[in-house]
N, CA, C and O atoms as a MOPAC input file, in Angstrom:
PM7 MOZYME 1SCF
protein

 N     19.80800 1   -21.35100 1   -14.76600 1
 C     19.64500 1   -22.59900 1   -14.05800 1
 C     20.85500 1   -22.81400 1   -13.14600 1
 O     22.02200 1   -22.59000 1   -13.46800 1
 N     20.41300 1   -23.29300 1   -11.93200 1
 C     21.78200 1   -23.91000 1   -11.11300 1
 C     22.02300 1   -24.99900 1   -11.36400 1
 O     21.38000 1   -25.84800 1   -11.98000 1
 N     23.22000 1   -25.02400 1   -10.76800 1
 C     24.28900 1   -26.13100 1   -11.18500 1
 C     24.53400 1   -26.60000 1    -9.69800 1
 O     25.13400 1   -25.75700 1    -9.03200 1
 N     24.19500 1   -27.78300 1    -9.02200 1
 C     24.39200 1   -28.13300 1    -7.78500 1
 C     25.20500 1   -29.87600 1    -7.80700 1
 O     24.80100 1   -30.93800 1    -8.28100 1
 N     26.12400 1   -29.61400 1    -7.26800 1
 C     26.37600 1   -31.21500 1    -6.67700 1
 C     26.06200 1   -31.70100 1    -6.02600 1
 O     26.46900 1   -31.35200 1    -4.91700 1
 N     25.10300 1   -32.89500 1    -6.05600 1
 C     24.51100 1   -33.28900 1    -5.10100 1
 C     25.45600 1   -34.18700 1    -3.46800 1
 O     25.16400 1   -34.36300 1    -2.28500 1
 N     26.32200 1   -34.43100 1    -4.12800 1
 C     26.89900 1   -34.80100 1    -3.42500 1
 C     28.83800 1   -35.05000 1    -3.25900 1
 O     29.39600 1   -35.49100 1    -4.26300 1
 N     29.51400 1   -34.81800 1    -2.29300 1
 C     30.81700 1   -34.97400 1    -2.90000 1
 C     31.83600 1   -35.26900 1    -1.79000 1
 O     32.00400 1   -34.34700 1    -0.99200 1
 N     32.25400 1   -35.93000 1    -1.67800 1
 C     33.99300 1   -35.77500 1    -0.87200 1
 C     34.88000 1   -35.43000 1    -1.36700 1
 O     34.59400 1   -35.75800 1    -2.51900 1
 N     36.01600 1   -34.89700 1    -1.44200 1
 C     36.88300 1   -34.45500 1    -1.70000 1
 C     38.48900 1   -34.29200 1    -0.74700 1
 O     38.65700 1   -34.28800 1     0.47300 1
 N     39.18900 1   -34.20600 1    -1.53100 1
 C     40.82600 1   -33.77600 1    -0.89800 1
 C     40.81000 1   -32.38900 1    -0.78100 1
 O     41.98700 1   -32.04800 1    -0.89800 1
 N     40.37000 1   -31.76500 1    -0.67500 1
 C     39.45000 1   -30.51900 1    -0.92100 1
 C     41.11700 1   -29.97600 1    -0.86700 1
 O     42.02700 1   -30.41100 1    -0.16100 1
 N     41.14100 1   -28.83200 1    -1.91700 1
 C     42.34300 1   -27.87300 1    -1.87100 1
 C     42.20700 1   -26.65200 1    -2.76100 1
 O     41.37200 1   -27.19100 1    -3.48600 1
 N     42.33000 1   -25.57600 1    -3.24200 1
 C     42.71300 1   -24.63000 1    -3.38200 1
 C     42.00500 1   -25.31200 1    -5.22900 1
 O     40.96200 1   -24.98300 1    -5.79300 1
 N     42.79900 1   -26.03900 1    -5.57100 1
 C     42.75600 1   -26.32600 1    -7.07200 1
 C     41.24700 1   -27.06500 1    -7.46200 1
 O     40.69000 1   -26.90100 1    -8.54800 1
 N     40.75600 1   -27.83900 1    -6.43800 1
 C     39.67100 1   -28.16100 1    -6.55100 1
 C     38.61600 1   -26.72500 1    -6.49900 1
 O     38.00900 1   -26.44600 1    -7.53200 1
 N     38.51500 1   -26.23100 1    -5.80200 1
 C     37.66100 1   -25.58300 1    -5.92200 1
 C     37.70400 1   -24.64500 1    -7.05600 1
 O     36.65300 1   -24.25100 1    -7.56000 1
 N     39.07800 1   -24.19000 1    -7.57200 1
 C     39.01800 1   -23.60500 1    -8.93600 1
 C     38.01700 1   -24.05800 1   -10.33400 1
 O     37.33400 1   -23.43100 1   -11.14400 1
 N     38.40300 1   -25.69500 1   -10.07100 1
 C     37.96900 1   -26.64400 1   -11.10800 1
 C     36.63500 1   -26.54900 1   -11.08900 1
 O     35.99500 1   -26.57600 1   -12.14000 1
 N     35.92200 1   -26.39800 1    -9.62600 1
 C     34.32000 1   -26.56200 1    -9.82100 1
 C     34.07300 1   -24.76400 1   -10.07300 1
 O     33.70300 1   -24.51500 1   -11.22100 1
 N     34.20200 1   -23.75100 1    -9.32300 1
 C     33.95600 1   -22.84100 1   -10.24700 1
 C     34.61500 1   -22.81900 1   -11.86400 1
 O     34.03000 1   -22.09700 1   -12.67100 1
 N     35.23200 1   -23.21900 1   -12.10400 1
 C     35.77700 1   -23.08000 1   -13.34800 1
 C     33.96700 1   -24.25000 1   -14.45600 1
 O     33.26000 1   -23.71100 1   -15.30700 1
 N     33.85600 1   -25.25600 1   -14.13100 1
 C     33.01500 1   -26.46000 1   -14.24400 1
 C     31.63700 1   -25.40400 1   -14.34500 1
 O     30.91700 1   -25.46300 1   -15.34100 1
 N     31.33800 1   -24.42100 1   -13.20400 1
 C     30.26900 1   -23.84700 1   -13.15200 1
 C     29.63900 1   -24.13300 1   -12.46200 1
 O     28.45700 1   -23.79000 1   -12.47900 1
 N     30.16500 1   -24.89300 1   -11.54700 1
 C     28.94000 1   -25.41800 1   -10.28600 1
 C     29.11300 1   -24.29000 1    -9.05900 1
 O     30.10400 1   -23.86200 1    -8.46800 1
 N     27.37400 1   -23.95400 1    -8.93500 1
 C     27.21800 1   -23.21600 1    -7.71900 1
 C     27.30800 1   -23.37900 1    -6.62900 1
 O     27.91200 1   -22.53200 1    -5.97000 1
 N     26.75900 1   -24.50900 1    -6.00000 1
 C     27.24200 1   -25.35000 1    -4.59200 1
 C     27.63600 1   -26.51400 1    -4.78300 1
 O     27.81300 1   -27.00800 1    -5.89700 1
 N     27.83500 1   -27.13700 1    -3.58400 1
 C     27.78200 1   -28.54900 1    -3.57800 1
 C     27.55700 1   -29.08200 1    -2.14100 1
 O     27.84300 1   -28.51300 1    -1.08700 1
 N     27.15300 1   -29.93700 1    -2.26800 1
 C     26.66100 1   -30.59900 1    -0.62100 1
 C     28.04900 1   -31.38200 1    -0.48200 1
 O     28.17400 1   -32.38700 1    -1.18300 1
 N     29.14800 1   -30.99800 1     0.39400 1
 C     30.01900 1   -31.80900 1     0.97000 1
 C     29.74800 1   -32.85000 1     2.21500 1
 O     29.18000 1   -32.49500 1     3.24800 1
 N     30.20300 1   -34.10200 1     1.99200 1
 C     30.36400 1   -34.65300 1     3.26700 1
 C     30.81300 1   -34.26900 1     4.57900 1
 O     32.03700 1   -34.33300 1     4.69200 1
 N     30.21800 1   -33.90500 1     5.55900 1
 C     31.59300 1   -32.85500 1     6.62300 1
 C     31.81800 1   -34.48900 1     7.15900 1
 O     33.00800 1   -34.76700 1     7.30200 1
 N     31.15900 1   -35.25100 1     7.37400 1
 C     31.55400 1   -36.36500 1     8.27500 1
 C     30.71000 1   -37.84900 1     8.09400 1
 O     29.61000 1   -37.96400 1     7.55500 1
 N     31.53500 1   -38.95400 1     8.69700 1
 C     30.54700 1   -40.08700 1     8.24000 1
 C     30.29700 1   -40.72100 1     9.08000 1
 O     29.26400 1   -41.38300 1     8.97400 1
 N     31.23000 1   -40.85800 1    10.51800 1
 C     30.84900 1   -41.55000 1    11.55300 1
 C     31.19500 1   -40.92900 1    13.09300 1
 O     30.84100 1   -41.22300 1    14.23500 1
 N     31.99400 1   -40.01100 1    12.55100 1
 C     32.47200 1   -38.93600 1    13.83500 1
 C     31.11700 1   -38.67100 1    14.77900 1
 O     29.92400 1   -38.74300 1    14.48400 1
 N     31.96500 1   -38.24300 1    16.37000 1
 C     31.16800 1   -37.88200 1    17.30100 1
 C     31.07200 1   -36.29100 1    16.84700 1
 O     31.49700 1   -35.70400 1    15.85200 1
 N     30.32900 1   -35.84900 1    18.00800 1
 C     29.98400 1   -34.31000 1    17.96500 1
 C     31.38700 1   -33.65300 1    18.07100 1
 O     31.88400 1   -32.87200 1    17.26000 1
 N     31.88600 1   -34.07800 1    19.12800 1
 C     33.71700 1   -33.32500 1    19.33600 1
 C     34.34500 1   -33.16200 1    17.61900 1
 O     34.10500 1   -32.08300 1    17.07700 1
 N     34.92900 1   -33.95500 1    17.01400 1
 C     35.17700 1   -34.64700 1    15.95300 1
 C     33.98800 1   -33.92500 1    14.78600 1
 O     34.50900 1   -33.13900 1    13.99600 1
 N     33.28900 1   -34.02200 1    14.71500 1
 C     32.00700 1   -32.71300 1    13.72800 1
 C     32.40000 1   -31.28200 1    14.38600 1
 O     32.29900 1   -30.51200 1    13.43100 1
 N     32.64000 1   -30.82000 1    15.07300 1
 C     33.22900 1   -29.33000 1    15.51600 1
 C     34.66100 1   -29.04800 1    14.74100 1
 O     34.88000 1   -27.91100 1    14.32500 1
 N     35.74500 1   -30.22000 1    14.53300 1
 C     36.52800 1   -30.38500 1    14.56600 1
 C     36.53200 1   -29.97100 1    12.95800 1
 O     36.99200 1   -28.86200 1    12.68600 1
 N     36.12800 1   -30.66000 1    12.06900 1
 C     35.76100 1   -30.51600 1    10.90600 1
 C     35.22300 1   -28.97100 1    10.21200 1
 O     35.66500 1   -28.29000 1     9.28700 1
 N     34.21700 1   -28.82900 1    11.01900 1
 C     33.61800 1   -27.56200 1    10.75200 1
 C     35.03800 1   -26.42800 1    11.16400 1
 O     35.29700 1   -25.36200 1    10.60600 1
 N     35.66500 1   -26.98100 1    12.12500 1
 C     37.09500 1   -25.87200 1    11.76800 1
 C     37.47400 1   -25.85200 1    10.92900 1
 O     37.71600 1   -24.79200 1    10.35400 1
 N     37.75500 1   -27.17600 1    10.36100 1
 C     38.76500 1   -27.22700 1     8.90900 1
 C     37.90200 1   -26.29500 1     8.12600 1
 O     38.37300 1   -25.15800 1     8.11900 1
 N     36.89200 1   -26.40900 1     7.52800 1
 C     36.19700 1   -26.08400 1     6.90200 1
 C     36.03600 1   -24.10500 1     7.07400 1
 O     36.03600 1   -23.22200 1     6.21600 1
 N     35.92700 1   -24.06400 1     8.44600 1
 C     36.32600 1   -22.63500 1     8.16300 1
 C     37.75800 1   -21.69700 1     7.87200 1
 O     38.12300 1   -20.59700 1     7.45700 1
 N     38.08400 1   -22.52700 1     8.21800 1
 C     39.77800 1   -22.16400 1     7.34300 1
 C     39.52800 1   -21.77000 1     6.24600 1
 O     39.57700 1   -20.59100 1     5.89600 1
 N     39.10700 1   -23.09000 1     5.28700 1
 C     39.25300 1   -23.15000 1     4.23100 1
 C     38.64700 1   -21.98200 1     3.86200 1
 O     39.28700 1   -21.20300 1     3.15600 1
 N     37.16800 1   -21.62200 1     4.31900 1
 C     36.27600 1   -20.23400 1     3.76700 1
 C     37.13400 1   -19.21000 1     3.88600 1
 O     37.18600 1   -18.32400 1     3.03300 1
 N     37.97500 1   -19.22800 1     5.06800 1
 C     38.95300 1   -18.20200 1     5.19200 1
 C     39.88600 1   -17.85600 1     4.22400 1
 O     40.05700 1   -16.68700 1     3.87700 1
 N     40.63600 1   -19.00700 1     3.66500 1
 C     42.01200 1   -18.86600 1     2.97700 1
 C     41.69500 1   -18.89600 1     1.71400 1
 O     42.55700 1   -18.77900 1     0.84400 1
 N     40.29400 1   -19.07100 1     1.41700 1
 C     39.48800 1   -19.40000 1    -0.17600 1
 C     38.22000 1   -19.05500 1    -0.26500 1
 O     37.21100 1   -19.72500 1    -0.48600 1
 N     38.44800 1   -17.51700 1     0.00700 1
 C     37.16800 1   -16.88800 1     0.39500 1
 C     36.79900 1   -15.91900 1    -1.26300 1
 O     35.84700 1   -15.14400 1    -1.35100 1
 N     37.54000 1   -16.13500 1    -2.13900 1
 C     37.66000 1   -15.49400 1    -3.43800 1
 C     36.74500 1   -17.05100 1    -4.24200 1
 O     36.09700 1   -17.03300 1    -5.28900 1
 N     36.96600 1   -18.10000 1    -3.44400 1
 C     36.28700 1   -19.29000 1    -4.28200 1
 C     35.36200 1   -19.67600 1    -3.48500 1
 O     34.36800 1   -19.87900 1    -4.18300 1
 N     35.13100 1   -19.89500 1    -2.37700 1
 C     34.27500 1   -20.78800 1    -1.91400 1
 C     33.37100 1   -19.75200 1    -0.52100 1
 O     33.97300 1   -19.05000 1     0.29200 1
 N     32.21500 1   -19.88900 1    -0.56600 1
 C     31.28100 1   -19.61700 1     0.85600 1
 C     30.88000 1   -20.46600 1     1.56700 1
 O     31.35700 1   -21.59300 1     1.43300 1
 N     29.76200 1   -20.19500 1     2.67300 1
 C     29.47500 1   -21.38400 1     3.08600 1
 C     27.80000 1   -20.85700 1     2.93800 1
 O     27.38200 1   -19.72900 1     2.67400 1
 N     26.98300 1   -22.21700 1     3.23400 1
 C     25.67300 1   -21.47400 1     2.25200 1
 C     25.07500 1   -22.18700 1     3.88100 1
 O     25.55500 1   -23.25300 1     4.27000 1
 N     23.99800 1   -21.44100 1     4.71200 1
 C     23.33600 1   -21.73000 1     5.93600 1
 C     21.65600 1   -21.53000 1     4.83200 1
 O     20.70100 1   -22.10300 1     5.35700 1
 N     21.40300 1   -20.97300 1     3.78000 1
 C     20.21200 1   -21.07800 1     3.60300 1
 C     19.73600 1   -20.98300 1     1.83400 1
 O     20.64900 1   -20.54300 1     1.13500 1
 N     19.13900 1   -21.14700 1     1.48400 1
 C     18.86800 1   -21.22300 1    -0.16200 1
 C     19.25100 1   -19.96900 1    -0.67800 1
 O     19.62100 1   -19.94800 1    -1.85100 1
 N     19.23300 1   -18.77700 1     0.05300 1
 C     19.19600 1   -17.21700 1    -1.12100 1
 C     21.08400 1   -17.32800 1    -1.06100 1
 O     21.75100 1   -16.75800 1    -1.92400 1
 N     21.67200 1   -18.04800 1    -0.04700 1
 C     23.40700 1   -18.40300 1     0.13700 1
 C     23.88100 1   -18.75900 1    -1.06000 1
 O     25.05800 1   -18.56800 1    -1.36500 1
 N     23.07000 1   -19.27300 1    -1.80000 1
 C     23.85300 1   -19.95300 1    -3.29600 1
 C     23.59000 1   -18.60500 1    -4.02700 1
 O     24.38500 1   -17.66900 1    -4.10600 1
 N     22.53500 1   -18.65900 1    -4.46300 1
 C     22.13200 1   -17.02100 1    -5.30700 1
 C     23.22500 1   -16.36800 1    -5.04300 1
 O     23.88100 1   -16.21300 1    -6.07300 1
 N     23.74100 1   -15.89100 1    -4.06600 1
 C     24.89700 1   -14.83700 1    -3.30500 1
 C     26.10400 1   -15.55100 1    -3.90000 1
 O     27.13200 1   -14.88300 1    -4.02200 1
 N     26.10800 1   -17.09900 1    -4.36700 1
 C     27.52800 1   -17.68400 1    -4.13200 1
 C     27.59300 1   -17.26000 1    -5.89800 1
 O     28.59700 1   -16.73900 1    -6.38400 1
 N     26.56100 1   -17.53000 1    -6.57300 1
 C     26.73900 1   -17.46000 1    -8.00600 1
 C     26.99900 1   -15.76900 1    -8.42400 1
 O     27.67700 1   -15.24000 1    -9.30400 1
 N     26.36900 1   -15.38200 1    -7.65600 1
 C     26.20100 1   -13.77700 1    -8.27400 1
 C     28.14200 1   -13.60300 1    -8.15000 1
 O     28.92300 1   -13.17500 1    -9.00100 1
 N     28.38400 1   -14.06600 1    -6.91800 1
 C     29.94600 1   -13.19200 1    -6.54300 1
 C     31.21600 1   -14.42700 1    -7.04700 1
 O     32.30600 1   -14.68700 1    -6.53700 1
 N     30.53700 1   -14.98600 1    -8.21500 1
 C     31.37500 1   -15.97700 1    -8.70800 1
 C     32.09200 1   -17.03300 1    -7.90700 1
 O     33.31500 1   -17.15500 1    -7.85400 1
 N     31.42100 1   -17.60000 1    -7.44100 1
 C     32.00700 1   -18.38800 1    -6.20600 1
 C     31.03900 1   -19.58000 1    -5.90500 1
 O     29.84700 1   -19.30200 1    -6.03700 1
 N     31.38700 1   -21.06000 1    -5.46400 1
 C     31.03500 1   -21.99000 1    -4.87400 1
 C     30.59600 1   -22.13600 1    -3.56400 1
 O     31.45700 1   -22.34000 1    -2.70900 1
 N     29.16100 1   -22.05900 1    -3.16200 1
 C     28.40700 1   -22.38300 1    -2.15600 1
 C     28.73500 1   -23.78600 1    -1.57700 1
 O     28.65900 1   -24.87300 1    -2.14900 1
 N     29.07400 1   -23.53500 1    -0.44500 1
 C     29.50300 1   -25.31100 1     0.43400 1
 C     28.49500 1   -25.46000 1     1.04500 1
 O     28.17900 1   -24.41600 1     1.61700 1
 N     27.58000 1   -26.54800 1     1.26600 1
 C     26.70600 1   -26.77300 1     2.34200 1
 C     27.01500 1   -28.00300 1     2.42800 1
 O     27.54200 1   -28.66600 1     1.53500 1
 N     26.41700 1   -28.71700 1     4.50000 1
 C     27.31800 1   -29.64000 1     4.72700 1
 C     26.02200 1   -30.49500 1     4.99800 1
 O     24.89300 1   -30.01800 1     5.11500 1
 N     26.39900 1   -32.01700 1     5.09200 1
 C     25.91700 1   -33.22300 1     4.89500 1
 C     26.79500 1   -34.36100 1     6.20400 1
 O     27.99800 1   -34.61700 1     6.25600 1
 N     25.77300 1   -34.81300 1     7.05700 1
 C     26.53700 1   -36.09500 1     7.73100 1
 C     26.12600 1   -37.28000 1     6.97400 1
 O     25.18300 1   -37.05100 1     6.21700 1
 N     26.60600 1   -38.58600 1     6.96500 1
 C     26.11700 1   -39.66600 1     6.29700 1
 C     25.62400 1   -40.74000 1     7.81500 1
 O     25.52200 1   -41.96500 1     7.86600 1
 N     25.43500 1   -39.87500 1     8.72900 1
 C     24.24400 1   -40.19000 1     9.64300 1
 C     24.66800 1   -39.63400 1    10.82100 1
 O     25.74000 1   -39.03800 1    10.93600 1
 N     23.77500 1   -39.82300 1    11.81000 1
 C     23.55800 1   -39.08100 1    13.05000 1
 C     24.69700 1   -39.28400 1    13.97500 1
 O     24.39000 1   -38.78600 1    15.05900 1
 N     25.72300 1   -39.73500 1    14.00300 1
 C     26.71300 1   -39.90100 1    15.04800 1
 C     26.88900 1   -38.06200 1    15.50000 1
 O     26.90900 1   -37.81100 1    16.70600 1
 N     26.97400 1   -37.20500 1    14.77400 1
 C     27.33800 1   -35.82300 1    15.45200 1
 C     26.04200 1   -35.25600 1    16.41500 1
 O     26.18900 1   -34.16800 1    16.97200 1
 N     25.07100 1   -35.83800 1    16.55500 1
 C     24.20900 1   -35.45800 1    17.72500 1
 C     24.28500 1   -36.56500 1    18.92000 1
 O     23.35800 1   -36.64000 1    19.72700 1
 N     25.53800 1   -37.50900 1    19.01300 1
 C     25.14200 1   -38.62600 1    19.80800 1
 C     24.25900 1   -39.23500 1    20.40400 1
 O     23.85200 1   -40.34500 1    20.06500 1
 N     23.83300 1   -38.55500 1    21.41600 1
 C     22.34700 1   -39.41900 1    22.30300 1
 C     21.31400 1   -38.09000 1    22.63900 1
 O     20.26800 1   -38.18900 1    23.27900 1
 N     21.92000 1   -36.68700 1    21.98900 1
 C     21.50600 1   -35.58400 1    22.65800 1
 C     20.51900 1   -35.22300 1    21.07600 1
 O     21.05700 1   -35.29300 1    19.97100 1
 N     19.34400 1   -34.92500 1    21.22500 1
 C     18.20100 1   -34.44900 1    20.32500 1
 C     18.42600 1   -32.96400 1    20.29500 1
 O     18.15100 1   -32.39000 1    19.24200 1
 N     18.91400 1   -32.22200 1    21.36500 1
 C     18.84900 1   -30.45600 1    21.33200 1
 C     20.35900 1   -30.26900 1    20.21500 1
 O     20.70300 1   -29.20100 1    19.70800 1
 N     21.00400 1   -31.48800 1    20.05700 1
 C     22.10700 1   -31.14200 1    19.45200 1
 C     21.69800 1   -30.95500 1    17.84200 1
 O     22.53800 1   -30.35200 1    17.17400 1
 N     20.61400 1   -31.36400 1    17.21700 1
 C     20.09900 1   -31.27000 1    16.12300 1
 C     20.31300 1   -29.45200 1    15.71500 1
 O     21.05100 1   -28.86500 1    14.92400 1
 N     19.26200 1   -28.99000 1    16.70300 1
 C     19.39900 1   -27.52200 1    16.12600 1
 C     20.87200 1   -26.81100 1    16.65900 1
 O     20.97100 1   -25.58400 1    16.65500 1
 N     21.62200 1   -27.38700 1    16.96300 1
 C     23.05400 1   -26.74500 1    17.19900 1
 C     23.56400 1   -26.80400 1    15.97100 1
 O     23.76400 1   -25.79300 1    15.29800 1
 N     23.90100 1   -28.37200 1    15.45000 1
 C     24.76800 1   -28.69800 1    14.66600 1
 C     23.54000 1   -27.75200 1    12.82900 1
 O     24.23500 1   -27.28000 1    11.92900 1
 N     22.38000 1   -27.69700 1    12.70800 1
 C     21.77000 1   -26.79200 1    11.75500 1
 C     22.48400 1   -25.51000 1    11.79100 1
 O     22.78300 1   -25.02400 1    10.70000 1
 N     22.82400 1   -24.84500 1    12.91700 1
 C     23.25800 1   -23.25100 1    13.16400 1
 C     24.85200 1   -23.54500 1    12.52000 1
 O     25.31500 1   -22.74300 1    11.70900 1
 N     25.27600 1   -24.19800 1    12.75300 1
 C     26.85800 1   -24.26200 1    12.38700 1
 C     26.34700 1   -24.40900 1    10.94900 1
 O     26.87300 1   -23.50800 1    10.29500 1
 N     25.66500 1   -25.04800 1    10.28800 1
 C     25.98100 1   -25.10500 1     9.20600 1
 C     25.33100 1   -26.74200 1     8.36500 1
 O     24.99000 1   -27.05300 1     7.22400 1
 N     25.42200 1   -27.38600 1     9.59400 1
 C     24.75300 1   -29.11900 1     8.70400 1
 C     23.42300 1   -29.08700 1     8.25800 1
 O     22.42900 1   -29.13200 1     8.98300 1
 N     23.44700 1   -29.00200 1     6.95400 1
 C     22.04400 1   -28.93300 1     6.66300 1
 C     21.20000 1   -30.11500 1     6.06500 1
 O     20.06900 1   -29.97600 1     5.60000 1
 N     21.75600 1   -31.05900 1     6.12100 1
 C     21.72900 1   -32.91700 1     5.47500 1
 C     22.01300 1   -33.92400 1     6.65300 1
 O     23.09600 1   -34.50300 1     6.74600 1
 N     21.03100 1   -34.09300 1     7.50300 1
 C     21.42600 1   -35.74800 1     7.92200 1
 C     21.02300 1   -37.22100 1     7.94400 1
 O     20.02000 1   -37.61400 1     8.54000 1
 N     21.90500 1   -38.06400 1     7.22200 1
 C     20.69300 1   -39.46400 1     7.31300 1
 C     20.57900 1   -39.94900 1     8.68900 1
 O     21.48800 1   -39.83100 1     9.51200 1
 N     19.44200 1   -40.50100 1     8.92700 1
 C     19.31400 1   -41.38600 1     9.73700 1
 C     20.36800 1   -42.21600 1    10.15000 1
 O     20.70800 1   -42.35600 1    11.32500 1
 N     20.76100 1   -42.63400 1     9.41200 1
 C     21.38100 1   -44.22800 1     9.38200 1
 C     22.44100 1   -44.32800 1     8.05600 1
 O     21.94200 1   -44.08000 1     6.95800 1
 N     23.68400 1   -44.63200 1     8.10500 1
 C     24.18300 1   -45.21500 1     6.75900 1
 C     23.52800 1   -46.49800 1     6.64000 1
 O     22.35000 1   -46.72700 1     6.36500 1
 N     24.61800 1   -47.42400 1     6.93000 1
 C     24.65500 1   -49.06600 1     7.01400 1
 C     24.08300 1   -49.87700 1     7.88400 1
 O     23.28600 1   -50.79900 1     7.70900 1
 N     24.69300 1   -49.33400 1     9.09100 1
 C     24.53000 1   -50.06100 1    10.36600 1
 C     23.20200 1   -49.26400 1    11.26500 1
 O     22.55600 1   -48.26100 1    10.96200 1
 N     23.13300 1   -49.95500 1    12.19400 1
 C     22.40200 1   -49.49400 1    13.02500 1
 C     22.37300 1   -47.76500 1    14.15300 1
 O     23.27300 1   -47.58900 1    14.97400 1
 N     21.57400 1   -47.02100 1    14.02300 1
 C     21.92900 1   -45.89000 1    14.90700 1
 C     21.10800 1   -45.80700 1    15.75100 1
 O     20.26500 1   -46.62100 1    16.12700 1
 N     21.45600 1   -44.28900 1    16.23800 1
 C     20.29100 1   -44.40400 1    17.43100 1
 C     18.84100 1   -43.63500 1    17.14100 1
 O     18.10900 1   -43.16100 1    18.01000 1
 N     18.61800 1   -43.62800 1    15.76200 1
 C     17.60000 1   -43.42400 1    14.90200 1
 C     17.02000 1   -44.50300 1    14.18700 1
 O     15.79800 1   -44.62200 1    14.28000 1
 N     17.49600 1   -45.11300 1    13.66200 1
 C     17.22200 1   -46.22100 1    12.71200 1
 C     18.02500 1   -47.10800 1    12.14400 1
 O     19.20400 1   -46.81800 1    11.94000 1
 N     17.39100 1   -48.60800 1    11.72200 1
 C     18.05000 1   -49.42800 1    10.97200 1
 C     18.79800 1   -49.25100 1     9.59600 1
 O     18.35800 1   -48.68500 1     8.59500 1
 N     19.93300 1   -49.81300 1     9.74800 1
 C     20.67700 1   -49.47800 1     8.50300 1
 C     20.67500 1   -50.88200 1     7.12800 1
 O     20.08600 1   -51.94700 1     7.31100 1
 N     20.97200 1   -50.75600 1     6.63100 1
 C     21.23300 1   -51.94500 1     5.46900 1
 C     21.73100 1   -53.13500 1     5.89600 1
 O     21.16300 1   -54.15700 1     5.50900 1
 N     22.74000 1   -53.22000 1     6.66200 1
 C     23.82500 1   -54.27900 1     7.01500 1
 C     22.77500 1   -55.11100 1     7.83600 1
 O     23.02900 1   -56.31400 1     7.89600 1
 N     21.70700 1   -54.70800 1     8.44200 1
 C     21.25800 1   -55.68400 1     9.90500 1
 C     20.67800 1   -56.33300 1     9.20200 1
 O     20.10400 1   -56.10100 1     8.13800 1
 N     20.83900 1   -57.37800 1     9.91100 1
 C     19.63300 1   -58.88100 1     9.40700 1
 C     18.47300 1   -58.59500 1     9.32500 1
 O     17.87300 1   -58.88500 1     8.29000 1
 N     17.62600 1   -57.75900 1    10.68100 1
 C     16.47600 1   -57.42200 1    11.04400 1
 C     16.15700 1   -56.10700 1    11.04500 1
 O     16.45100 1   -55.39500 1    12.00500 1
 N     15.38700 1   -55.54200 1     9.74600 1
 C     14.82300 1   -54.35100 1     9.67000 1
 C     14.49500 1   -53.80800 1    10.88600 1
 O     13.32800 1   -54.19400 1    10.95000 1
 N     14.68900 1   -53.16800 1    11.93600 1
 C     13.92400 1   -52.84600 1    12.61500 1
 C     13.23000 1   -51.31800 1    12.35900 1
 O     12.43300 1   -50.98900 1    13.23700 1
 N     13.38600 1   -50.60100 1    11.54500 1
 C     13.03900 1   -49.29900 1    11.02000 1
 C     13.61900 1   -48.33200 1    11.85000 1
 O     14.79500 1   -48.37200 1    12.21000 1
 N     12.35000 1   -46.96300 1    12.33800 1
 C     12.49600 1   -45.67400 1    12.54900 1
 C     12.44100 1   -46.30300 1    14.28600 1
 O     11.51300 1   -46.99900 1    14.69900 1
 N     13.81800 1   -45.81300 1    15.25900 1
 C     13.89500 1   -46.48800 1    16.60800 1
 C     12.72300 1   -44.71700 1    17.54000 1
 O     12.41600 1   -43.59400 1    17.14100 1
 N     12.50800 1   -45.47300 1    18.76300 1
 C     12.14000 1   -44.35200 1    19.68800 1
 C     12.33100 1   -43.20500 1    19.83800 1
 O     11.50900 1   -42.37000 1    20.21500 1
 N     13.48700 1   -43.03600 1    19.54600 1
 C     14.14900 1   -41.79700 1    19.44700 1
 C     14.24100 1   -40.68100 1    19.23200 1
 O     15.32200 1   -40.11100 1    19.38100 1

């Protein structure tokens, strides 16, 4: 059986990731970002490849489901990434399948507030799923 986190932020360092392979978890869906533009989501996804770089004995990065299988077999933690809404495609729709190829495989609509997808929690007025 896998062992997945569904969800996580982190100070992310060297020791953390010991702890979750050590824990036994195969991936985990990291936050890459929560309100950042697209510039700022590129920016991230650097950090992030560092990290695969300098902690490539602990951690991968997983672009598709057989990525974890691969992460467990070679003892190691599958990263897959998560926005907590659409700010990294700004106003551009072709940016969807960009930001999938890098690696985001999770995006909400909407946290709280309003996007340029949909209503968030905070508004007075539901307005739902926008034109978009």
């Amino acid at each position: 059986m896998l062992t997945i986190d569904g969800l996580q932020y982190s100070n992310w360092s060297r020791a953390i990731f010991e702890q979750m392979r050590e824990g036994g978890v195969d991936a985990v869906h990291a936050t890459l970002v929560y309100h950042e533009n697209c510039r700022e989501t590129l920016l991230r996804f650097g950090e992030w490849q560092r990290r695969f770089e300098e902690h490539s004995d602990l951690i991968m990065p997983v672009f598709e489901a057989s990525d974890i299988e691969l992460a467990r077999e070679t003892n190691r933690v599958g990263i897959f990434f998560g926005a907590q809404n659409c700010s990294p495609i700004e106003d551009d729709i072709d940016l969807v399948a960009i930001m999938r190829r890098l690696g985001l495989l999770i995006m909400q609509l909407t946290y709280n507030n309003q996007s340029l997808l949909a209503c968030g929690c905070y508004e007075a007025e539901d307005s739902g799923i926008t034109r978009f």
